[in-house]
C-alpha positions as MATLAB code, in Angstrom:
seq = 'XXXXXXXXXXXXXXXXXXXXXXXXXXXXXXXXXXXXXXXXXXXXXXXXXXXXXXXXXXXXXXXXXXXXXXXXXXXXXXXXXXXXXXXXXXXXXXXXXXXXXXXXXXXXXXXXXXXXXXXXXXXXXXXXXXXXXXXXXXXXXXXXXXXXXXXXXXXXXXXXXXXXXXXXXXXXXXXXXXXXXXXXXXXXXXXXXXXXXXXXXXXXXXXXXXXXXXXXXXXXXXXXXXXXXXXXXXXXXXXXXXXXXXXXXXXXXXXXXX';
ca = [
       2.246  -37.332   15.020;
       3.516  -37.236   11.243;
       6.663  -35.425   11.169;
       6.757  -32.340    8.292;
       8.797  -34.841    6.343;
       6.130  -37.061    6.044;
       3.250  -34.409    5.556;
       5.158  -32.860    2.753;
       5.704  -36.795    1.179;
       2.169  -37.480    1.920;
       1.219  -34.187    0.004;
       3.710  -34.842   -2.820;
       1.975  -38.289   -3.370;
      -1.640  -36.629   -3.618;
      -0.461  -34.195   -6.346;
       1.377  -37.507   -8.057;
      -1.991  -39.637   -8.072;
      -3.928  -36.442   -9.309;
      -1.804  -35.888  -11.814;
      -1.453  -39.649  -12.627;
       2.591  -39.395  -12.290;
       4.083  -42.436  -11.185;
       7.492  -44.031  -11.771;
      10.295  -41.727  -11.926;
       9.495  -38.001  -12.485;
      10.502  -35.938  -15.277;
      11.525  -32.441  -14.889;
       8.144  -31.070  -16.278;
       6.467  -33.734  -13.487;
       8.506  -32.273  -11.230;
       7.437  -28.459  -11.929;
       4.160  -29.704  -12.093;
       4.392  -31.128   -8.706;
       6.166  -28.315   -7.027;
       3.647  -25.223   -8.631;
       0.634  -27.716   -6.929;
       2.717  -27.666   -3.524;
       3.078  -23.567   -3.915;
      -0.507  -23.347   -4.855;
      -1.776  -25.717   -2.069;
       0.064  -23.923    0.210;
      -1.198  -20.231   -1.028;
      -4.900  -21.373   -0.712;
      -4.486  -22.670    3.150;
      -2.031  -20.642    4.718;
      -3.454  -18.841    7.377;
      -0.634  -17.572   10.285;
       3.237  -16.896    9.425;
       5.344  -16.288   11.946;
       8.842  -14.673   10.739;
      11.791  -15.841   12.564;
      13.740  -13.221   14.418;
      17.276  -12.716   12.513;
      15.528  -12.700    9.228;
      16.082   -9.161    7.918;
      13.758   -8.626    4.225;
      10.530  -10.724    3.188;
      11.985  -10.923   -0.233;
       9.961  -10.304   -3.596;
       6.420  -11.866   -3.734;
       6.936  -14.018   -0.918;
       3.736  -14.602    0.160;
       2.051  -13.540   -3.102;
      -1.743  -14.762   -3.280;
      -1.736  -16.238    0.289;
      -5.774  -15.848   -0.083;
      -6.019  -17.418    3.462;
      -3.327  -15.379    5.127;
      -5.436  -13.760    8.076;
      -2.350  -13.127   10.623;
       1.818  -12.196   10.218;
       3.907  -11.207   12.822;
       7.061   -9.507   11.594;
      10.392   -9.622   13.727;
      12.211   -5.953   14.860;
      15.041   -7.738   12.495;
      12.978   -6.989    9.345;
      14.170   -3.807    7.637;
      12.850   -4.013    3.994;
       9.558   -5.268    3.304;
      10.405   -6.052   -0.385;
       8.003   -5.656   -4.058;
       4.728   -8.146   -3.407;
       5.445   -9.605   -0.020;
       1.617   -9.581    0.224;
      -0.060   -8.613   -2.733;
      -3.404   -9.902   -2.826;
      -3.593  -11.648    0.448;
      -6.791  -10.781    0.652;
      -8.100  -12.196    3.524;
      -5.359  -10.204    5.424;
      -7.207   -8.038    8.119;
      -4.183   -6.463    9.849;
      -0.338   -5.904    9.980;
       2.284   -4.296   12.491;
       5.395   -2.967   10.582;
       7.888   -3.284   12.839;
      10.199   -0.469   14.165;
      12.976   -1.639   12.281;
      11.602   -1.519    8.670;
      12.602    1.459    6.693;
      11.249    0.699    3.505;
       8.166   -0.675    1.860;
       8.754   -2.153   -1.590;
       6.305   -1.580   -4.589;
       2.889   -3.726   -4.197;
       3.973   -4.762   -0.949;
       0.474   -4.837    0.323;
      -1.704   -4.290   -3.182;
      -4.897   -5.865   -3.163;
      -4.977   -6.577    0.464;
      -8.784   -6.023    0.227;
      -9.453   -7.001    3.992;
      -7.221   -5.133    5.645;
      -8.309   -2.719    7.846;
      -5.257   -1.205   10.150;
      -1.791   -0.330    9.400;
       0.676    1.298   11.460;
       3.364    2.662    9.922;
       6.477    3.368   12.175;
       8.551    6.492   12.228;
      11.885    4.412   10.579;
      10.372    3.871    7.341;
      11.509    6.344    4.968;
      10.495    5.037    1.561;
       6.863    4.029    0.766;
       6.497    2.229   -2.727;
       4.061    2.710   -5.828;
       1.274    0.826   -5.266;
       2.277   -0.293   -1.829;
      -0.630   -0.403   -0.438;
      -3.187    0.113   -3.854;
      -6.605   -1.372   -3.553;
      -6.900   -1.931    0.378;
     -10.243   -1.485   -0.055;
     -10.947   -1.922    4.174;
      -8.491    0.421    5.201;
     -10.461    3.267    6.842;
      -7.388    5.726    7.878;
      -3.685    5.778    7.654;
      -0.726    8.032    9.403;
       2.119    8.972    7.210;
       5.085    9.446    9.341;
       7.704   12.574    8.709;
      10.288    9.886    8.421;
       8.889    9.103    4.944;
      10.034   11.353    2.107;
       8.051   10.500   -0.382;
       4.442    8.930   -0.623;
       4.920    6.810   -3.742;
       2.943    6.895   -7.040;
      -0.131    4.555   -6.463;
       0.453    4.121   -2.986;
      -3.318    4.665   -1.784;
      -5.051    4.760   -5.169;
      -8.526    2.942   -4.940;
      -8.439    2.720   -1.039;
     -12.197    3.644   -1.542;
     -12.726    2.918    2.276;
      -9.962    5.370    3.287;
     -11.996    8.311    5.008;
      -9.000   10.362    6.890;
      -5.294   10.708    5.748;
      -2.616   12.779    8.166;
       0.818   13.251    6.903;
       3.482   14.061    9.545;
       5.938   16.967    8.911;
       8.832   15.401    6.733;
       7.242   14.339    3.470;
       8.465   15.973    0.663;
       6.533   14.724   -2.427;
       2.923   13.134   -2.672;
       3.807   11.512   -6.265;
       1.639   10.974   -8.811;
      -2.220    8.743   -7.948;
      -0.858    8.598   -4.617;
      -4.970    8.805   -3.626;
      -6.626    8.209   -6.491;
      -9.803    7.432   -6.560;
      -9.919    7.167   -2.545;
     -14.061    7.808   -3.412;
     -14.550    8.001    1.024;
     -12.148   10.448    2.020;
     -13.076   13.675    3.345;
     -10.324   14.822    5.708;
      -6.465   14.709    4.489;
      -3.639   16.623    6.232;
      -0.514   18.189    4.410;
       2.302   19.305    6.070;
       4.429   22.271    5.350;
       7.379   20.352    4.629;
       5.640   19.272    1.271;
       6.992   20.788   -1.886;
       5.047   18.972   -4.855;
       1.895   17.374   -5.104;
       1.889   15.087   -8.412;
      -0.267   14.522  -11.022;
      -3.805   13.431   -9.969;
      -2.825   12.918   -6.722;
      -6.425   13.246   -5.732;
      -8.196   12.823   -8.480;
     -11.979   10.561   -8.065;
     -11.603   11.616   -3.998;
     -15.367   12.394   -4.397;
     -16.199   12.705   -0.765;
     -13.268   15.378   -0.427;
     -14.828   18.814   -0.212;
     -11.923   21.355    1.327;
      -8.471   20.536    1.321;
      -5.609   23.816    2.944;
      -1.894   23.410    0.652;
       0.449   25.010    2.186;
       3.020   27.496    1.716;
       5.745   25.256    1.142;
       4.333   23.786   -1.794;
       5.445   24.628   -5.450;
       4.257   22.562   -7.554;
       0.339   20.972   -8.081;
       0.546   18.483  -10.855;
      -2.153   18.048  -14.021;
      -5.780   16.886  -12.752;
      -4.502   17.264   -8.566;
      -8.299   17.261   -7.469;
     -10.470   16.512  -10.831;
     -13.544   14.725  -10.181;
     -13.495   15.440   -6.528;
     -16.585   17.763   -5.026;
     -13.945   20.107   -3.594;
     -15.824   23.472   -2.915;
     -12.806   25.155   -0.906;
      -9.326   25.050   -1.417;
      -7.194   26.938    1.029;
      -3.770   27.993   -0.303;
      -0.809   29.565    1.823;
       0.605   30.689   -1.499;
      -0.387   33.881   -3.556;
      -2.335   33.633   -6.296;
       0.196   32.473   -9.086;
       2.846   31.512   -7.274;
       1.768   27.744   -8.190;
       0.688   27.130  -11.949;
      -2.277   25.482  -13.298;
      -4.937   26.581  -10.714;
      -7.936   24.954   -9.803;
      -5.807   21.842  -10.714;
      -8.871   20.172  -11.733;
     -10.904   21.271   -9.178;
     -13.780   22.718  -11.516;
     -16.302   24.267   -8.632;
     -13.538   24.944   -6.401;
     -12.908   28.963   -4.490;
      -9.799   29.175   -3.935;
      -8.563   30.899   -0.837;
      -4.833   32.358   -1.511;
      -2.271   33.128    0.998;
      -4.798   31.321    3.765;
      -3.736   30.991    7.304;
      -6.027   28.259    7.727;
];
């Protein structure tokens, strides 16, 4: 069996005879060869494996790994970092392990197969974008370890169809939902204080949403676009400016108890 040593010269040699490099490489020969080696390897990796000890998959590490269908992460992981995965789009499924606490910016973006998440109760920072344009991903569980659902985080999850955020978040930031076009059922806890601007804006399926009493502040466009019909509010009326938020055909229930 041909050791790695030899697959990688064997490789190495193909992108040299395609290229029609022979003799001693230059430096640009040599970029040229290695961007071919990254770009073979993006197109047919399929199953990573992290080592145990390893504690961050660093920035765009497995960027555009179209193939990628399977990764198991170690419990030594703690910081998933900005692009780990973007757009490994064949991607159906990931387990964050217990030890992560924080999920960098377009960690998952454009992860259009994926279709389960779990998100465990140590991570307390979910980026922007982290998980934009999962497409497959049908339902998601904040947990009240997170603080703060990042802008972006879910925008165009258009598959997304239920939403339930644990007691502990603080701030849904700006697009965190956008245009999630499936989801009709999305629970907010009452240790929220803001929701940003167009949070869930485009959330066409989304017809009643309650806010509760701990929130003071609804952000510009919150629900335009959406077919909301009820909004249930555990605040008086006034006590949070800019009402309907967007929400053109919307009654709006104040100081609700459900």
């Amino acid at each position: 069996m041909m050791s790695i040593s030899g697959k990688l010269t064997a490789i190495a040699d193909q992108i040299r005879t395609h290229y029609g490099i022979s003799g001693n490489m230059s430096i640009a020969d040599m970029i040229r060869v290695i961007n071919a080696g990254k770009s073979l390897i993006d197109r047919t990796l399929t199953s990573v494996t992290i080592p145990g000890g390893v504690t961050s998959i660093g920035t765009s590490t497995f960027q555009d790994c179209t193939a990628l269908t399977s990764v198991t992460i170690p419990n030594s992981v703690t910081t998933i970092g900005t692009r780990a995965f973007q757009n490994c789009t064949a991607l159906t499924s990931v387990t964050i392990p217990s030890g992560v606490t924080s999920i960098g910016d377009s960690a998952f973006g454009s992860c259009s197969a994926l279709t389960s998440v779990t998100i465990p109760a140590s991570v307390t920072s979910i980026g922007s974008g982290a998980f934009w344009g999962c497409s497959s991903l049908t339902s998601i569980t904040i947990p009240g370890s997170v603080t703060t659902v990042g802008d972006n985080a879910f925008q165009s999850c258009i598959g997304l169809t239920s939403v339930t955020i644990l007691g502990g978040v603080t701030s849904i930031e700006n697009y965190a939902f956008f245009h999630c076009s499936a989801l009709t059922s999305v629970t907010i806890p009452d240790s929220v204080t803001s929701i940003g601007d167009s949070a869930f804006q485009n959330c066409t399926a989304l017809t009643s949403i309650t806010i509760p009493a701990s929130v003071t502040s609804i952000g510009q466009n919150a629900f335009t676009n959406s077919t909301l019909t009820d909004i249930y509010c555990g605040f008086a009326e006034g006590a949070v400016s800019g009402a309907p938020w967007g929400a053109a055909n919307a009654t709006i229930h104040y100081n609700a108890t459900t």
